[in-house]
C-alpha positions as CSV (number, residue, x, y, z in Angstrom):
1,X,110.6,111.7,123.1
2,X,108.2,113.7,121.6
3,X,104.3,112.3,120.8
4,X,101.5,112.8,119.2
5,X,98.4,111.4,120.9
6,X,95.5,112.7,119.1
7,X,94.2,113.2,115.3
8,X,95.3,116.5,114.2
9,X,93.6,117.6,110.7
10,X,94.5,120.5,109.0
11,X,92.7,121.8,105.8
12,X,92.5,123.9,103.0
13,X,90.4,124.0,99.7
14,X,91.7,120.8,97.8
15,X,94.1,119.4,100.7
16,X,93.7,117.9,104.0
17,X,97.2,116.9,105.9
18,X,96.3,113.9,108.9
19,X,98.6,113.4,111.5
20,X,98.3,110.5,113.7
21,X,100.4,108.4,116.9
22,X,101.6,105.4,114.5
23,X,99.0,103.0,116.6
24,X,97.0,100.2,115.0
25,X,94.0,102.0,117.3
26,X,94.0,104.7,115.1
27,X,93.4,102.6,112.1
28,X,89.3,102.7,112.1
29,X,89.4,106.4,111.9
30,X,91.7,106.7,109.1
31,X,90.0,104.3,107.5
32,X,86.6,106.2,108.3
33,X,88.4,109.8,107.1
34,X,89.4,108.0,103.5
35,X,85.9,106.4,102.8
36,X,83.9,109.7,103.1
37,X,86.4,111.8,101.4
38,X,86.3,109.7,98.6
39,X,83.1,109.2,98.6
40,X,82.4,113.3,98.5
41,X,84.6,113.2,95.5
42,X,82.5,111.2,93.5
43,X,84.2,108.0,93.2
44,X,81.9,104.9,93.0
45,X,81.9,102.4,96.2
46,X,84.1,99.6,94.6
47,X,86.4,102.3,93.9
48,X,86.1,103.9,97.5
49,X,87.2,100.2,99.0
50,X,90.0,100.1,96.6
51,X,91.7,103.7,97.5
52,X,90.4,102.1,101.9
53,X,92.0,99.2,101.9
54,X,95.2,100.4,100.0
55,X,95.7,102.6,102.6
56,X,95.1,100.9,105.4
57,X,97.6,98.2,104.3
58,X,100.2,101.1,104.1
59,X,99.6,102.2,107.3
60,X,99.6,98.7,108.5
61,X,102.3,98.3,107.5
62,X,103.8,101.8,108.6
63,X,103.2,100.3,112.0
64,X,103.9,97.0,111.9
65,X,107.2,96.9,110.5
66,X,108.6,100.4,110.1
67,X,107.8,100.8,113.5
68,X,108.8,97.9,115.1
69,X,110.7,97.4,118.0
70,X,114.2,97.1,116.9
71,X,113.7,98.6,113.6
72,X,116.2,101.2,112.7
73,X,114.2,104.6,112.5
74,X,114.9,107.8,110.4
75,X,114.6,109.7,113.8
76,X,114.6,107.9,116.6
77,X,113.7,110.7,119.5
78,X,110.3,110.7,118.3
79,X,107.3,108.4,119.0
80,X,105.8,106.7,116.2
81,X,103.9,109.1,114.2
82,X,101.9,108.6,110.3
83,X,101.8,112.3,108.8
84,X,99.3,111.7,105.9
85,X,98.6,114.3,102.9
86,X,95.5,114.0,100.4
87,X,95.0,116.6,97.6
88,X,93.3,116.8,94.1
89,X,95.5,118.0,91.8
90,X,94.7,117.9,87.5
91,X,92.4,115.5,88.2
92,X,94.2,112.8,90.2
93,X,93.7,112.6,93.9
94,X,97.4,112.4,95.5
95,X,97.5,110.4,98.9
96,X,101.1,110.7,100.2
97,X,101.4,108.3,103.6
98,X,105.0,109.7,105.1
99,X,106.9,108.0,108.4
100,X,110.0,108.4,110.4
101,X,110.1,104.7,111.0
102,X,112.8,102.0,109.1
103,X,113.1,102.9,105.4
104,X,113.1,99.7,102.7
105,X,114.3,99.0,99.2
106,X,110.7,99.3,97.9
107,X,112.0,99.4,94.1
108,X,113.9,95.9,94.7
109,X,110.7,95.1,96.4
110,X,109.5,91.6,94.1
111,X,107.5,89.6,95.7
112,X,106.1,86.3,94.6
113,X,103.3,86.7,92.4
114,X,99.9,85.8,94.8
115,X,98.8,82.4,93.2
116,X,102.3,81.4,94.1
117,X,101.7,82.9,97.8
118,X,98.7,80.9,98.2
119,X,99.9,77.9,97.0
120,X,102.9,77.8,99.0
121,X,100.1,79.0,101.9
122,X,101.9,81.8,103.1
123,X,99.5,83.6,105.7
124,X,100.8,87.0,104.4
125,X,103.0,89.1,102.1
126,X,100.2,90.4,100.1
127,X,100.1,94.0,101.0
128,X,102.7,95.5,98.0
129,X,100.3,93.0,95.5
130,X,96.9,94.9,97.2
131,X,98.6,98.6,97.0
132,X,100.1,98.2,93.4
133,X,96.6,96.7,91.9
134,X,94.3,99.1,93.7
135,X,96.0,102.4,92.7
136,X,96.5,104.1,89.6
137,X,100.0,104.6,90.3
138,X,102.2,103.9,93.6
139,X,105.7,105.4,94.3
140,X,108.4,105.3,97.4
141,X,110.7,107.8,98.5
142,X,113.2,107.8,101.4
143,X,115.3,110.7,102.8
144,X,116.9,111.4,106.1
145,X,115.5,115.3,106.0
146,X,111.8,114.2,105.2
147,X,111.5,110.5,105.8
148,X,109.7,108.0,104.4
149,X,106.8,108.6,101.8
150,X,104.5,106.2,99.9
151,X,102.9,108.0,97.2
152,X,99.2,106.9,95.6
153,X,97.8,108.2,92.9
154,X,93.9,107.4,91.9
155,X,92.7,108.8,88.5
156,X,89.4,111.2,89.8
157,X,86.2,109.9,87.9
158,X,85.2,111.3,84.9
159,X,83.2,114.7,85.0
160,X,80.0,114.4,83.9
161,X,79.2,117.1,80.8
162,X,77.4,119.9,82.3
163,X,73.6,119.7,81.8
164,X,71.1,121.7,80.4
165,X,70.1,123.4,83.4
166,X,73.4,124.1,84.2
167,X,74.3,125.9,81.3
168,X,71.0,127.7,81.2
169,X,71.9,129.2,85.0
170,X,75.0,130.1,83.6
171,X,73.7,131.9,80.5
172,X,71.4,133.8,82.4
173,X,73.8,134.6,84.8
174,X,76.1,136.0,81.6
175,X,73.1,138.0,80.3
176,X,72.6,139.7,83.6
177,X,76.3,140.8,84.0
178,X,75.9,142.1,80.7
179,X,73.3,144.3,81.6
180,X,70.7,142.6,80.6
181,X,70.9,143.3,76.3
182,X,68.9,141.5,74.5
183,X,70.0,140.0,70.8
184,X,73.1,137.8,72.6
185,X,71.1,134.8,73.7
186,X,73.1,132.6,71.6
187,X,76.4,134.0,72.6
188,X,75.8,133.8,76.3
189,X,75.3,129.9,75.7
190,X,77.3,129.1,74.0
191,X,80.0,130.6,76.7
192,X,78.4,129.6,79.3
193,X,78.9,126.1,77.7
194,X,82.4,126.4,76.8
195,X,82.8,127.7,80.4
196,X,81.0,124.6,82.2
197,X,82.8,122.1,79.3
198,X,86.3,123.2,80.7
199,X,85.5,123.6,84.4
200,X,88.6,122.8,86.4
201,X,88.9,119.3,88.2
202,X,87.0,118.0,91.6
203,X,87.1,119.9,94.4
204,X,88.4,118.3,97.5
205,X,85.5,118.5,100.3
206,X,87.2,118.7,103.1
207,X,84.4,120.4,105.1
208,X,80.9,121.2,105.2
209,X,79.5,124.3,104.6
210,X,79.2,125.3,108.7
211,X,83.5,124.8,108.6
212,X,83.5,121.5,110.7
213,X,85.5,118.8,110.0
214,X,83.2,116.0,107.9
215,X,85.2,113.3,110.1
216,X,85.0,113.1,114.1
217,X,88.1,111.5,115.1
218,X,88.0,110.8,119.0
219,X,91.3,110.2,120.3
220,X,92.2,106.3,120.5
221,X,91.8,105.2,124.1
């Protein structure tokens, strides 16, 4: 059986793929890793719980059920393993939680409503309600080539207009590549405007500016 027994990260400029064994130890740092990326994106704390918890009750659930013993696995030689995938992409951040573990009919997936849950006092079930009502969007594919994926989709926050100083660094910047002509001053802001106005989305930080990984991940004891 092959296994994974560490965090593996591997980056680029807007994505970050996680691998990790499919252990409930492991949870804390995934939860950690999620927080400050979203956070370094900009989105505002209630939002940054929302996008933690919906997570974490995937991979919970990854492991407690996909994963559990008995459960018929897309590949079976392997140990349990949660390959996740996070990238920014026309102004959405895509969080794609994939597993080799049992598949399930998640569009027939109709739970009782929660008010129902509670008053019928079930201790759980709530996890589908939690995802679905946290995320923007939330999507479930299955094949026996790539396993299973839970896809979750959060709408990035709104980008702030650029600023005056902003687009006054910017015009200067113009009129210096330019050569320095006078007469244009109007031009070069109102480009450097249009330029700032249409910026492309959110970066992803996955890294600070000495190349390390934001997140220290210690392997799970």
């Amino acid at each position: 059986m092959s296994e994974l027994n560490k965090i593996v990260l591997k980056q680029s400029a807007n994505e970050l793929s996680v691998y990790t064994p499919g252990h409930s130890c492991y949870l804390e740092q995934i939860r950690t890793l999620v927080c400050a990326l979203t956070r370094k994106i900009g989105f505002p704390e209630d939002e940054v719980a929302k996008i933690e918890i919906a997570v974490d009750e995937v991979c919970s659930n990854i492991i407690q059920h996909a994963y559990a013993a008995g459960a018929k696995w897309c590949w079976p030689d392997r140990s349990p393993e949660i390959r996740m995938n996070l990238r920014v992409k026309q102004n959405q951040l895509i969080i794609a939680i994939n597993h080799h573990g049992a598949s399930f009919d998640y569009a027939a997936c109709c739970p009782k409503s929660i008010d129902v849950r509670l008053q019928e006092l079930h201790p759980d079930g709530y996890g589908i309600f939690i995802i679905r009502k946290f995320m923007d969007e939330v999507g479930y594919t299955s094949s026996a080539t790539t396993g299973n994926t839970i896809h979750l989709i959060k709408h990035l926050p709104a980008c702030p207009p650029p600023t005056h100083p902003e687009i006054a660094a910017r015009a200067y910047e113009l009129y210096v590549q330019r050569g320095r002509r006078d007469g244009h001053a109007w031009d070069d802001w109102l480009q450097a405007q249009a330029e700032l106005t249409q910026r492309s989305g959110i970066r992803l930080p996955l890294t600070e500016e000495s190349g390390r990984a934001l997140i220290e991940t210690p392997q799970c004891q």
